[in-house]
mmCIF file as Biopython writes it, N, C-alpha, C and O atoms, coordinates in Angstrom:
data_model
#
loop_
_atom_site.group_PDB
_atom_site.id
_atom_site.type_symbol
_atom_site.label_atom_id
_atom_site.label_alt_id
_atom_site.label_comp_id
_atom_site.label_asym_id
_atom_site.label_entity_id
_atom_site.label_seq_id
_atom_site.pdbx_PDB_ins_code
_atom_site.Cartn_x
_atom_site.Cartn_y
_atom_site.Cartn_z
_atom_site.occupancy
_atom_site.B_iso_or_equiv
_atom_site.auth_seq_id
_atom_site.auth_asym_id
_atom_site.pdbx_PDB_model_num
ATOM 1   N N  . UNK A ? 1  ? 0.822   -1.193  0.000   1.0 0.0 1  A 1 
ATOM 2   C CA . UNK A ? 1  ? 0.000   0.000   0.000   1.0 0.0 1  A 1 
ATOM 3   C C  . UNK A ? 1  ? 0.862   1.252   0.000   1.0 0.0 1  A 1 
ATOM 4   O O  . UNK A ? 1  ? 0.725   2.182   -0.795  1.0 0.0 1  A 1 
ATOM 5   N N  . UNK A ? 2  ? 1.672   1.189   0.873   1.0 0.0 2  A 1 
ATOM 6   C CA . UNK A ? 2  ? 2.729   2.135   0.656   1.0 0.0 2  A 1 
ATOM 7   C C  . UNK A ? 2  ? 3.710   2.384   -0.563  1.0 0.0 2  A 1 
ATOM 8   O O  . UNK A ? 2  ? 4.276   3.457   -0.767  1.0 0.0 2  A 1 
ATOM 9   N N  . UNK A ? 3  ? 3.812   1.464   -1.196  1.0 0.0 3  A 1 
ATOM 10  C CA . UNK A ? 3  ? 4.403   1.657   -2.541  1.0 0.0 3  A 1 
ATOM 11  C C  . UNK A ? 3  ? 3.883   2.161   -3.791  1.0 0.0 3  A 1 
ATOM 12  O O  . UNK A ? 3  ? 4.483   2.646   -4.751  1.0 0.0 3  A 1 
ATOM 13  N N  . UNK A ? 4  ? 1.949   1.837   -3.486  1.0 0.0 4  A 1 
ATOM 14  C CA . UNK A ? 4  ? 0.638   2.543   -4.476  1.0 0.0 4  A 1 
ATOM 15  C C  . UNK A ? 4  ? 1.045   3.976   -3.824  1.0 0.0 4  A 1 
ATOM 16  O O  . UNK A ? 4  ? 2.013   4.596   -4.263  1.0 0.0 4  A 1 
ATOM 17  N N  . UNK A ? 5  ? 0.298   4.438   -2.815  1.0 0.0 5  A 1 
ATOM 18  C CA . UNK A ? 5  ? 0.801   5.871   -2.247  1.0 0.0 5  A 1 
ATOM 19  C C  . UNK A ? 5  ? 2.038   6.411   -2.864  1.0 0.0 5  A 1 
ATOM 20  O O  . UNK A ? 5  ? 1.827   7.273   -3.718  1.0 0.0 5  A 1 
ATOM 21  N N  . UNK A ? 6  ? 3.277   6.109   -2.635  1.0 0.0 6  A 1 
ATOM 22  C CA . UNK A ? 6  ? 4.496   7.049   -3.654  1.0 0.0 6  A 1 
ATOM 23  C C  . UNK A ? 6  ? 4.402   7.282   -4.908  1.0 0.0 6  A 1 
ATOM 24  O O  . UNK A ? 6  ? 4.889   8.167   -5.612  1.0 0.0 6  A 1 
ATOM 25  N N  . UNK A ? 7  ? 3.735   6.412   -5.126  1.0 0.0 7  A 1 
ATOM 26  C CA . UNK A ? 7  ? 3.356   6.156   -6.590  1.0 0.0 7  A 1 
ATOM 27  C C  . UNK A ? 7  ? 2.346   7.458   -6.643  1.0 0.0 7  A 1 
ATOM 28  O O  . UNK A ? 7  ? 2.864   8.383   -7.269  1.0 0.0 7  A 1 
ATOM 29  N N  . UNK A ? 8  ? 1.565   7.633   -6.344  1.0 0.0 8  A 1 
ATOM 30  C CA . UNK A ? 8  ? 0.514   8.255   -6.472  1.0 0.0 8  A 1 
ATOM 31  C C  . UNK A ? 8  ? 0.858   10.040  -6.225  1.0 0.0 8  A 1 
ATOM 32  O O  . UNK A ? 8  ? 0.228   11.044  -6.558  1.0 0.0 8  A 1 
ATOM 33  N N  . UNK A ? 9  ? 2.002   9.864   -5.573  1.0 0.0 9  A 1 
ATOM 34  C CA . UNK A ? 9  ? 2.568   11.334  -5.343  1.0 0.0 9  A 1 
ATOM 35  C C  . UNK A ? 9  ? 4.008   11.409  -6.207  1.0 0.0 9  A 1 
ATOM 36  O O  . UNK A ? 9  ? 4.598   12.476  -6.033  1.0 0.0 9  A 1 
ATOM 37  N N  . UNK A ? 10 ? 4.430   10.807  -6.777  1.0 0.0 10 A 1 
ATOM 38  C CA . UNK A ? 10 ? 5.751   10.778  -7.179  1.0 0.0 10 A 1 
ATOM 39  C C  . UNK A ? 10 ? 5.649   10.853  -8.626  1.0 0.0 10 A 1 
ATOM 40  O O  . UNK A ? 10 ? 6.613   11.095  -9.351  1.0 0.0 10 A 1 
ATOM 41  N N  . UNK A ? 11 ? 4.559   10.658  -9.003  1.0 0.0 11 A 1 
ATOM 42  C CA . UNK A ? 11 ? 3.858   10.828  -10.231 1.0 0.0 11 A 1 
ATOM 43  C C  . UNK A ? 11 ? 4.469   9.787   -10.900 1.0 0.0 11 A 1 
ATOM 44  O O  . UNK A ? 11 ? 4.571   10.128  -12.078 1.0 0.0 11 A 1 
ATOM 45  N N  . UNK A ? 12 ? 5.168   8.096   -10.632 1.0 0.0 12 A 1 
ATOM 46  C CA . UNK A ? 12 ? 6.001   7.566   -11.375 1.0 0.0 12 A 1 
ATOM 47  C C  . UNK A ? 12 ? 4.749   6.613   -12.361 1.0 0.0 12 A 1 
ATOM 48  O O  . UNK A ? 12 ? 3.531   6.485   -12.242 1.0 0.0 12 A 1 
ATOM 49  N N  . UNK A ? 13 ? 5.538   6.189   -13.124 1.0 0.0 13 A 1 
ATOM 50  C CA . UNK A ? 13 ? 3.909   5.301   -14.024 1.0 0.0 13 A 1 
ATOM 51  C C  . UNK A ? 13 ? 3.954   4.129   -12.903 1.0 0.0 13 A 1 
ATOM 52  O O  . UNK A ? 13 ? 4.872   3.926   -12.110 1.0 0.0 13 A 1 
ATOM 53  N N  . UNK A ? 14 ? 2.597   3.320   -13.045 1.0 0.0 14 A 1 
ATOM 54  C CA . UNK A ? 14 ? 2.260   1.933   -12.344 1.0 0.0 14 A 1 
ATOM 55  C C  . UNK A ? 14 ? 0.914   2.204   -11.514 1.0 0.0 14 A 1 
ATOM 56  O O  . UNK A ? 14 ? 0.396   3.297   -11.285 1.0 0.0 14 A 1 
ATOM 57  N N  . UNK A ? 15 ? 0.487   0.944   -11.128 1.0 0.0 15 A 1 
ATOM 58  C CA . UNK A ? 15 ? -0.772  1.303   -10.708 1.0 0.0 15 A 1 
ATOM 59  C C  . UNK A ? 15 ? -1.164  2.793   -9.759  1.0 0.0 15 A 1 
ATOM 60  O O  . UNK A ? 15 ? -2.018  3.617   -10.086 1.0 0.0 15 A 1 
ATOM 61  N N  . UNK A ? 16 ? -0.338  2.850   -8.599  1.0 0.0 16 A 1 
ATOM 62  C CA . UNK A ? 16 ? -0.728  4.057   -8.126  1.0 0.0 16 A 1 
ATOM 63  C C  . UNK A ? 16 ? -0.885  5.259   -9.347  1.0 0.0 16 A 1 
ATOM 64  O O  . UNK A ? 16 ? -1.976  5.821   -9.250  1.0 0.0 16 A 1 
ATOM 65  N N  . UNK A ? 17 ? -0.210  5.671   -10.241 1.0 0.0 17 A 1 
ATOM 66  C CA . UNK A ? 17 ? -0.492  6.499   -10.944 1.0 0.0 17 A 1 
ATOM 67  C C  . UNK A ? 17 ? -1.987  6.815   -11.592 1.0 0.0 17 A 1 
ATOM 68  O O  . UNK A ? 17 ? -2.754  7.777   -11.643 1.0 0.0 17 A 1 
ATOM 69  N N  . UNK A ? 18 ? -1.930  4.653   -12.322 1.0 0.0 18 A 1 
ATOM 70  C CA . UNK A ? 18 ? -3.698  4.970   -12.708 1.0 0.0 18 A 1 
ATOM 71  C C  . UNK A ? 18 ? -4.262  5.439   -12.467 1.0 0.0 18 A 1 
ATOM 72  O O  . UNK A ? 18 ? -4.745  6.478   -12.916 1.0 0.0 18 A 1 
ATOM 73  N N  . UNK A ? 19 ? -4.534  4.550   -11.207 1.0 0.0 19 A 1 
ATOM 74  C CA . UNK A ? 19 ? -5.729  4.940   -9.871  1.0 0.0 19 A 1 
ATOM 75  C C  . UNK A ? 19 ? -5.747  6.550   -9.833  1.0 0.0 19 A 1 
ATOM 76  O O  . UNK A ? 19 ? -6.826  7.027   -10.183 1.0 0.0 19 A 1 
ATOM 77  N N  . UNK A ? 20 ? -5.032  7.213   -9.574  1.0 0.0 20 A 1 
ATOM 78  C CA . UNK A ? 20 ? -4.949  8.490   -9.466  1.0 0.0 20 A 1 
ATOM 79  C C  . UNK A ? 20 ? -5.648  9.607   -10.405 1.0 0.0 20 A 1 
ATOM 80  O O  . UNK A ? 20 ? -6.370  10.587  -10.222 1.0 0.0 20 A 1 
ATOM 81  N N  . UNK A ? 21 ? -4.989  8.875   -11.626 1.0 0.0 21 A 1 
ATOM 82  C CA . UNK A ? 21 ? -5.552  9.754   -12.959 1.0 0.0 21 A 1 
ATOM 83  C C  . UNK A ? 21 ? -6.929  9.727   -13.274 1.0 0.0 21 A 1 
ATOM 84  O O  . UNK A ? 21 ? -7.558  10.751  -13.539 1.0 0.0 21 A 1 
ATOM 85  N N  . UNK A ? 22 ? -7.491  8.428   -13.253 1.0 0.0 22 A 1 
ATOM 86  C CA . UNK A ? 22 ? -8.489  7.701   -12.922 1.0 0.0 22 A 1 
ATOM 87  C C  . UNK A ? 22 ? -9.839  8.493   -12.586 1.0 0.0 22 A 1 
ATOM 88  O O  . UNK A ? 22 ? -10.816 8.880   -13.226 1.0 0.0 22 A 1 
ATOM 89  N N  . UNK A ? 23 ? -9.255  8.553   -10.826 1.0 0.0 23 A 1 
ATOM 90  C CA . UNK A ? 23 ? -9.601  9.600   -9.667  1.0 0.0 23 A 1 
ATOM 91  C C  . UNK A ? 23 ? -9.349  10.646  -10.636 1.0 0.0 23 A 1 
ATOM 92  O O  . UNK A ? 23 ? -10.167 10.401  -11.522 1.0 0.0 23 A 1 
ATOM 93  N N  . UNK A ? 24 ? -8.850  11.422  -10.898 1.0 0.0 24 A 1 
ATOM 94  C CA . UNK A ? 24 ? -8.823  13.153  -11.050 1.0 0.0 24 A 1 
ATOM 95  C C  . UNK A ? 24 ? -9.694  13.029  -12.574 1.0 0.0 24 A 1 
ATOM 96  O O  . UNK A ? 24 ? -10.470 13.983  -12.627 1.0 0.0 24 A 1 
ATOM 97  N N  . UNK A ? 25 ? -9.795  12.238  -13.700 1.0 0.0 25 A 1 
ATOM 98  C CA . UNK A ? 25 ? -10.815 11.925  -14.551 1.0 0.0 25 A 1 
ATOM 99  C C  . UNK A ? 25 ? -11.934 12.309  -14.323 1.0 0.0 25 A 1 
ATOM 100 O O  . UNK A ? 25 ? -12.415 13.368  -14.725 1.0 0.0 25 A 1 
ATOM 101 N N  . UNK A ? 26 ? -12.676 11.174  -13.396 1.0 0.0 26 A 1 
ATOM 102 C CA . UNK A ? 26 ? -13.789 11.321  -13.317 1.0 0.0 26 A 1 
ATOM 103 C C  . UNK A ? 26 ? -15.180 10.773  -14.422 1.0 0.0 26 A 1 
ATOM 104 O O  . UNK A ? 26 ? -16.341 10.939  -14.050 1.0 0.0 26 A 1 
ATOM 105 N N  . UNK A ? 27 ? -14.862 10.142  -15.740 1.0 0.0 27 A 1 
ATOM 106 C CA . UNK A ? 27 ? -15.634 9.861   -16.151 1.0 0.0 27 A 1 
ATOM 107 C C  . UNK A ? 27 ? -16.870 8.666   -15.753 1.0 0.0 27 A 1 
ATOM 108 O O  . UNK A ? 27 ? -16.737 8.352   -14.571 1.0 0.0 27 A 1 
ATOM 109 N N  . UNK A ? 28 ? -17.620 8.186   -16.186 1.0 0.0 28 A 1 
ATOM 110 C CA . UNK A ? 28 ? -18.011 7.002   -16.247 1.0 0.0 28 A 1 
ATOM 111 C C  . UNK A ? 28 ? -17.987 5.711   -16.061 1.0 0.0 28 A 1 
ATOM 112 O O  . UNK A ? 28 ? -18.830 4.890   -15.700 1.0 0.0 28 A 1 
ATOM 113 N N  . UNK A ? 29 ? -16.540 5.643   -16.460 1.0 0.0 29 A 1 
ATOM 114 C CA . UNK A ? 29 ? -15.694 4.518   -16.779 1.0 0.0 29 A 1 
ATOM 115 C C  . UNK A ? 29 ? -14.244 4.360   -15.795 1.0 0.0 29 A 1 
ATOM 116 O O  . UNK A ? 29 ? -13.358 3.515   -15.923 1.0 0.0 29 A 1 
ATOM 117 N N  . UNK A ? 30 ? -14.335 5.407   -14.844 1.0 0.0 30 A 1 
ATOM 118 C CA . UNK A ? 30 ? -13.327 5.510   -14.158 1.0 0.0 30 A 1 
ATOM 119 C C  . UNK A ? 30 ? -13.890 4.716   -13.042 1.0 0.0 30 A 1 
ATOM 120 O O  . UNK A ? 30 ? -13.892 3.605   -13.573 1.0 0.0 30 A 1 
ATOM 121 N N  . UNK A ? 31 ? -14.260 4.578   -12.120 1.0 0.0 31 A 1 
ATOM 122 C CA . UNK A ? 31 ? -15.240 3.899   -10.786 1.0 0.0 31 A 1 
ATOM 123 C C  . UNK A ? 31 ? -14.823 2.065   -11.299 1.0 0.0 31 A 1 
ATOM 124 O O  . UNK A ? 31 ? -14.062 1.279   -10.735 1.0 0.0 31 A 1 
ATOM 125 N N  . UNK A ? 32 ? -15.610 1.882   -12.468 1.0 0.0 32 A 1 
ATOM 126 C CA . UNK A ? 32 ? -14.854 0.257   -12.900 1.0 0.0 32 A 1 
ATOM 127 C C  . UNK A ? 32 ? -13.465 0.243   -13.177 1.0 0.0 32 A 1 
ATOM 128 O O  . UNK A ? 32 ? -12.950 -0.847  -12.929 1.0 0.0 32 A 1 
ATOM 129 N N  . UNK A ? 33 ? -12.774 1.023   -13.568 1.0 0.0 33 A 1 
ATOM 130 C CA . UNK A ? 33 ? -11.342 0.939   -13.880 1.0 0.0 33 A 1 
ATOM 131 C C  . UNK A ? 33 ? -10.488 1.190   -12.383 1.0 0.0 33 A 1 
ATOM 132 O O  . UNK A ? 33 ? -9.279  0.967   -12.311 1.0 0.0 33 A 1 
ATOM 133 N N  . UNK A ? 34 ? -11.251 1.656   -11.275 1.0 0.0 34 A 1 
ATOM 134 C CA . UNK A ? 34 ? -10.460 1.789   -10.457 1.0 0.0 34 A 1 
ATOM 135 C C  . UNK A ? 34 ? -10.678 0.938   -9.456  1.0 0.0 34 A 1 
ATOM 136 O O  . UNK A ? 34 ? -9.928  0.773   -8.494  1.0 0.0 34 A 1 
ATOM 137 N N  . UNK A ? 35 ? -12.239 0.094   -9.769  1.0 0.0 35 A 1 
ATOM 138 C CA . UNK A ? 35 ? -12.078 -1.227  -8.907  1.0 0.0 35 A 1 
ATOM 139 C C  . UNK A ? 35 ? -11.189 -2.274  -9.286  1.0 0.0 35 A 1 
ATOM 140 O O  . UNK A ? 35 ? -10.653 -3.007  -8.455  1.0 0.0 35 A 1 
ATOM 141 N N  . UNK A ? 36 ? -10.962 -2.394  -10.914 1.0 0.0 36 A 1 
ATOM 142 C CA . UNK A ? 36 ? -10.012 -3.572  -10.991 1.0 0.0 36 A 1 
ATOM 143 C C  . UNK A ? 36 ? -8.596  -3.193  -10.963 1.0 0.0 36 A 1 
ATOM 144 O O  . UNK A ? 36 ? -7.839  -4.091  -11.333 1.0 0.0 36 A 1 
ATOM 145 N N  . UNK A ? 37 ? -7.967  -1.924  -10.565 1.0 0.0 37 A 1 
ATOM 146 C CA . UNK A ? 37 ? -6.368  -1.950  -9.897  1.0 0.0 37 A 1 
ATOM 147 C C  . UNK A ? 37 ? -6.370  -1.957  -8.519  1.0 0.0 37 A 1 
ATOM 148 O O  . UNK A ? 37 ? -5.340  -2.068  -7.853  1.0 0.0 37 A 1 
ATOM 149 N N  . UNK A ? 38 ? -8.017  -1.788  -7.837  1.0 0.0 38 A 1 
ATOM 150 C CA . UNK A ? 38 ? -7.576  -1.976  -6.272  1.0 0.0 38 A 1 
ATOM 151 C C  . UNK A ? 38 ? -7.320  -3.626  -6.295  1.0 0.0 38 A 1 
ATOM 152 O O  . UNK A ? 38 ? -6.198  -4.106  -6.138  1.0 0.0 38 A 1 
ATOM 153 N N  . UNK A ? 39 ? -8.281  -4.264  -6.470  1.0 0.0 39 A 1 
ATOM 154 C CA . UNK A ? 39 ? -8.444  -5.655  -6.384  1.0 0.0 39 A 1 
ATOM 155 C C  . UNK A ? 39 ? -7.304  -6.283  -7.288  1.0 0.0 39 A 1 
ATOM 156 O O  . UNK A ? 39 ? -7.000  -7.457  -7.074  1.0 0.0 39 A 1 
ATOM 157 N N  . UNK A ? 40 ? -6.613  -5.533  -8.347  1.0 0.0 40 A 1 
ATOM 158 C CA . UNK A ? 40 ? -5.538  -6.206  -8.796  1.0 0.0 40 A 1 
ATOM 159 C C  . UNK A ? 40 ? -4.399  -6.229  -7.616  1.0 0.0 40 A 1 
ATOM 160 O O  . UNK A ? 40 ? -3.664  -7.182  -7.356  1.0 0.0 40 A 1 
ATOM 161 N N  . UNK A ? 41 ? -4.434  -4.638  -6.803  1.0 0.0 41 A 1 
ATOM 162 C CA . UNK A ? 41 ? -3.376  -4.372  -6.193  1.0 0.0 41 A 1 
ATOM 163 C C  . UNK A ? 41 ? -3.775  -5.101  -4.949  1.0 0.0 41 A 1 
ATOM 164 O O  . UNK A ? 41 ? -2.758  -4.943  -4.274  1.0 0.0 41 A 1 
ATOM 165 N N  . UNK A ? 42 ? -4.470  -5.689  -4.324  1.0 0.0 42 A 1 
ATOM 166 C CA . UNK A ? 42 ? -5.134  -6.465  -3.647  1.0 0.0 42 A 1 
ATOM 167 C C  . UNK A ? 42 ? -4.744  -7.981  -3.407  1.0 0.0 42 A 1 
ATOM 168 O O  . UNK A ? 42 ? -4.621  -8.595  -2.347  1.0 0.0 42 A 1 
ATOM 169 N N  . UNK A ? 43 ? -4.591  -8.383  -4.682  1.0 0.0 43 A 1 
ATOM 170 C CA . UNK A ? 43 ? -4.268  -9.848  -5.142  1.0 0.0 43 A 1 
ATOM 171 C C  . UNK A ? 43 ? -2.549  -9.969  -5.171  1.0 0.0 43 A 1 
ATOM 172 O O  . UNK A ? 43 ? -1.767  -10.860 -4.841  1.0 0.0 43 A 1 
ATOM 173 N N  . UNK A ? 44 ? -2.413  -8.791  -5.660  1.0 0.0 44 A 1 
ATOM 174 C CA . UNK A ? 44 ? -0.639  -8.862  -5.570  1.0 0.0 44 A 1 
ATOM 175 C C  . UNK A ? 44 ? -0.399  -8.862  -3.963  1.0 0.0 44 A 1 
ATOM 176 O O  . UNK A ? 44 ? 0.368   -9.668  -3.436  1.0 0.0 44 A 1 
ATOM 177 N N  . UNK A ? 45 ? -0.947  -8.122  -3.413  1.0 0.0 45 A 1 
ATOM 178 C CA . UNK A ? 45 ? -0.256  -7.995  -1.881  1.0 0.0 45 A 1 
ATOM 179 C C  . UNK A ? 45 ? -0.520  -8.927  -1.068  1.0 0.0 45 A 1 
ATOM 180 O O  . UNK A ? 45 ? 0.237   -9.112  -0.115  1.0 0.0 45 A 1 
ATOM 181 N N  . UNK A ? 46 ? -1.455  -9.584  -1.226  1.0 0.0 46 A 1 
ATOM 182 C CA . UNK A ? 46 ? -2.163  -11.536 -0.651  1.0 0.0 46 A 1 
ATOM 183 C C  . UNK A ? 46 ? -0.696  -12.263 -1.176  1.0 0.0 46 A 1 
ATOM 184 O O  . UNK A ? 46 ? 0.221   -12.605 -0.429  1.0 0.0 46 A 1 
ATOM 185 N N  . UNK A ? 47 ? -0.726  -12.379 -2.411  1.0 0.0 47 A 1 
ATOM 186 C CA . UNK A ? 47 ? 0.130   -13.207 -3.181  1.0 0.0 47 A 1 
ATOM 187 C C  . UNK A ? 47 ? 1.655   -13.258 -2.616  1.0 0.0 47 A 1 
ATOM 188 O O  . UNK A ? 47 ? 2.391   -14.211 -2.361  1.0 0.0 47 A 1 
ATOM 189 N N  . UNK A ? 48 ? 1.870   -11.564 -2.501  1.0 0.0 48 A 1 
ATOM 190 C CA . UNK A ? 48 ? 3.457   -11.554 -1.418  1.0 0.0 48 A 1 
ATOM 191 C C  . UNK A ? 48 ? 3.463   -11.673 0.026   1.0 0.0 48 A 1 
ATOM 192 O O  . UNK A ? 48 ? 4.439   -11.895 0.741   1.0 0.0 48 A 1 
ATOM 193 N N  . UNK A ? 49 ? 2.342   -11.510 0.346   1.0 0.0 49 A 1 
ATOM 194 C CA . UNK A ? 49 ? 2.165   -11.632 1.904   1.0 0.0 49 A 1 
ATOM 195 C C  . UNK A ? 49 ? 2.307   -13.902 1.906   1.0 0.0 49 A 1 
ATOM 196 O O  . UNK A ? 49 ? 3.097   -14.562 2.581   1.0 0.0 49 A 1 
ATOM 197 N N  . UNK A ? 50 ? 1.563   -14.280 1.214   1.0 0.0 50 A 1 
ATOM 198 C CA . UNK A ? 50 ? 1.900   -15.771 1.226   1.0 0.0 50 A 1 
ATOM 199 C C  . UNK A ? 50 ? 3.071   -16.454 1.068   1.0 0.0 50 A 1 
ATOM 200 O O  . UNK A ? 50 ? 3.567   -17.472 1.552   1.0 0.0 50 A 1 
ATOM 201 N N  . UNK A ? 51 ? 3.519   -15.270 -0.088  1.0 0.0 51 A 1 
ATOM 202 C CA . UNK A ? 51 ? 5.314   -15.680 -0.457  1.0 0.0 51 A 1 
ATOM 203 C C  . UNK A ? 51 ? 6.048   -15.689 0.766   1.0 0.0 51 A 1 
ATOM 204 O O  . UNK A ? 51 ? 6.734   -16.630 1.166   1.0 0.0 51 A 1 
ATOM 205 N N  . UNK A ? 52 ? 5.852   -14.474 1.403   1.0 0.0 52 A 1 
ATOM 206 C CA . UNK A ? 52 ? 6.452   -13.917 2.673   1.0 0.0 52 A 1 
ATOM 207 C C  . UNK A ? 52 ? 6.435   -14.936 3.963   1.0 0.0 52 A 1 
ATOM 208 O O  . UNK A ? 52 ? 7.275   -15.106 4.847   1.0 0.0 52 A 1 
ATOM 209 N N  . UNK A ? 53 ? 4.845   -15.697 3.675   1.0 0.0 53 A 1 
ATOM 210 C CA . UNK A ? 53 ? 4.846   -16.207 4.889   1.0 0.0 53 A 1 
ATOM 211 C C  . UNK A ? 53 ? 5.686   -17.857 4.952   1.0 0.0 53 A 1 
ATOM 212 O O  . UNK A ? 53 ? 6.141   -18.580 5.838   1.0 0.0 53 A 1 
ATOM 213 N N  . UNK A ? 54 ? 5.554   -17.902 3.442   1.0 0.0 54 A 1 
ATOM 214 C CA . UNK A ? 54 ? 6.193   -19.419 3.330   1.0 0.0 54 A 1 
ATOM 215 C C  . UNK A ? 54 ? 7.528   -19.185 3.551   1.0 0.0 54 A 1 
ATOM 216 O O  . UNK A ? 54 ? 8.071   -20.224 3.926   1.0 0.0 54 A 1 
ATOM 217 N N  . UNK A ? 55 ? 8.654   -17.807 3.440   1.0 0.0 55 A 1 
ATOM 218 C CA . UNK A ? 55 ? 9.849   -18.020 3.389   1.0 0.0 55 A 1 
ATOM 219 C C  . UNK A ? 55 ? 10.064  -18.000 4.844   1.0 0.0 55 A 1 
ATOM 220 O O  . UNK A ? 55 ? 11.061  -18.593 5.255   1.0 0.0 55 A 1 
ATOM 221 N N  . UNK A ? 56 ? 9.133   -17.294 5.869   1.0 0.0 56 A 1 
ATOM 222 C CA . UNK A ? 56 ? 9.479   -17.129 6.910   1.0 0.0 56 A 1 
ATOM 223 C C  . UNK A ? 56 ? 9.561   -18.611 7.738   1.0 0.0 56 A 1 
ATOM 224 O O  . UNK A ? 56 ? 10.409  -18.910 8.579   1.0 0.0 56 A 1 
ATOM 225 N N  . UNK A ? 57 ? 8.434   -19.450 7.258   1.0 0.0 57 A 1 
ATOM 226 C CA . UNK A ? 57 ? 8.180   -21.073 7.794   1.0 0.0 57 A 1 
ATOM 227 C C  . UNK A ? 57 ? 9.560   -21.880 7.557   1.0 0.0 57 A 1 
ATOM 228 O O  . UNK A ? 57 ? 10.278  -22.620 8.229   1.0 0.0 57 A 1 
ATOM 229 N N  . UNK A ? 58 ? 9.553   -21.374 6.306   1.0 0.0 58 A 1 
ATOM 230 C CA . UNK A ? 58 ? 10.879  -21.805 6.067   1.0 0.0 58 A 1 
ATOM 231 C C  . UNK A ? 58 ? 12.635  -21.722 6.858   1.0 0.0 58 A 1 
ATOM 232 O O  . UNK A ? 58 ? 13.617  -22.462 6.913   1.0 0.0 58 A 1 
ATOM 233 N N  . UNK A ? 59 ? 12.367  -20.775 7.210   1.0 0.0 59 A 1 
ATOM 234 C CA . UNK A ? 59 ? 13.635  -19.715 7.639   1.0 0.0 59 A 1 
ATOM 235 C C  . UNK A ? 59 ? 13.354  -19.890 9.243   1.0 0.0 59 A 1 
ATOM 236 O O  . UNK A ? 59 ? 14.208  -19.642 10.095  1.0 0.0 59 A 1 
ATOM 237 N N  . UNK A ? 60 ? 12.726  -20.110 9.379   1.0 0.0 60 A 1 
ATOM 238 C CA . UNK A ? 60 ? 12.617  -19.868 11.500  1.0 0.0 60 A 1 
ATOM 239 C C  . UNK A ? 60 ? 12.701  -21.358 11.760  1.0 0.0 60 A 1 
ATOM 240 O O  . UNK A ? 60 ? 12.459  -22.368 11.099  1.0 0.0 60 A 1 
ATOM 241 N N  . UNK A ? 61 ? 13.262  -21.027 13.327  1.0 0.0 61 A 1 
ATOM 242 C CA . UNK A ? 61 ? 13.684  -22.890 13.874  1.0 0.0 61 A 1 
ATOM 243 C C  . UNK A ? 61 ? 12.101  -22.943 14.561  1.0 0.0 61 A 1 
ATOM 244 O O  . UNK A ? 61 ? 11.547  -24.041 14.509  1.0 0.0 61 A 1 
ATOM 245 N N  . UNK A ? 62 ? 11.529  -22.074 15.049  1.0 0.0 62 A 1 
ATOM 246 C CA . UNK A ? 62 ? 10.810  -22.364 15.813  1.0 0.0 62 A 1 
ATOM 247 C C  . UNK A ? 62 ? 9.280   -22.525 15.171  1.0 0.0 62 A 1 
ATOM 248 O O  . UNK A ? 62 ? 9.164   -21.981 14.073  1.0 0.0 62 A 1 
ATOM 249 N N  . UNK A ? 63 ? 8.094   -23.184 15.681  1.0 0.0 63 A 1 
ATOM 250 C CA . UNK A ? 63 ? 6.997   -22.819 15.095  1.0 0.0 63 A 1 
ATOM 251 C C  . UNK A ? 63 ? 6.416   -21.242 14.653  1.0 0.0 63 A 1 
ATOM 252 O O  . UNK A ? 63 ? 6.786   -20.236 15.259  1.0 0.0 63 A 1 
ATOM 253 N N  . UNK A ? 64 ? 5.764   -21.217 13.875  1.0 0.0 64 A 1 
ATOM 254 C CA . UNK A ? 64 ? 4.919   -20.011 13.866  1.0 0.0 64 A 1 
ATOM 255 C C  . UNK A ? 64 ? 3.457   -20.230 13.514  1.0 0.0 64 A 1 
ATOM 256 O O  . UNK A ? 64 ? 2.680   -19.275 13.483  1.0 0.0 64 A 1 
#
């Protein structure tokens, strides 16, 4: 989430940017276009949070 946010002020391209432009748009078509980069950006951060959790299972002596 924090990496959408810089994005979103740093003006760099990638999803935070969309979303943004998106937002300052305003058309019609912006509201659906900006549900599927939350929920894209959504799915990515599940996806590394799982990565994350398997390396940690991996990596620790102890249970978690």
């Amino acid at each position: 989430m924090v990496l959408i946010a810089a994005e979103m002020l740093a003006q760099n391209p990638g999803l935070g940017k969309f979303v943004w432009d998106e937002f300052q748009n305003g058309s019609s078509h912006s509201l659906g276009k900006i549900m599927v980069a939350v929920f894209t950006i959504g799915i990515i951060g599940f996806i590394l949070d799982r990565i994350m959790h398997s390396l940690q299972n991996v990596f620790s002596f102890g249970k978690v």
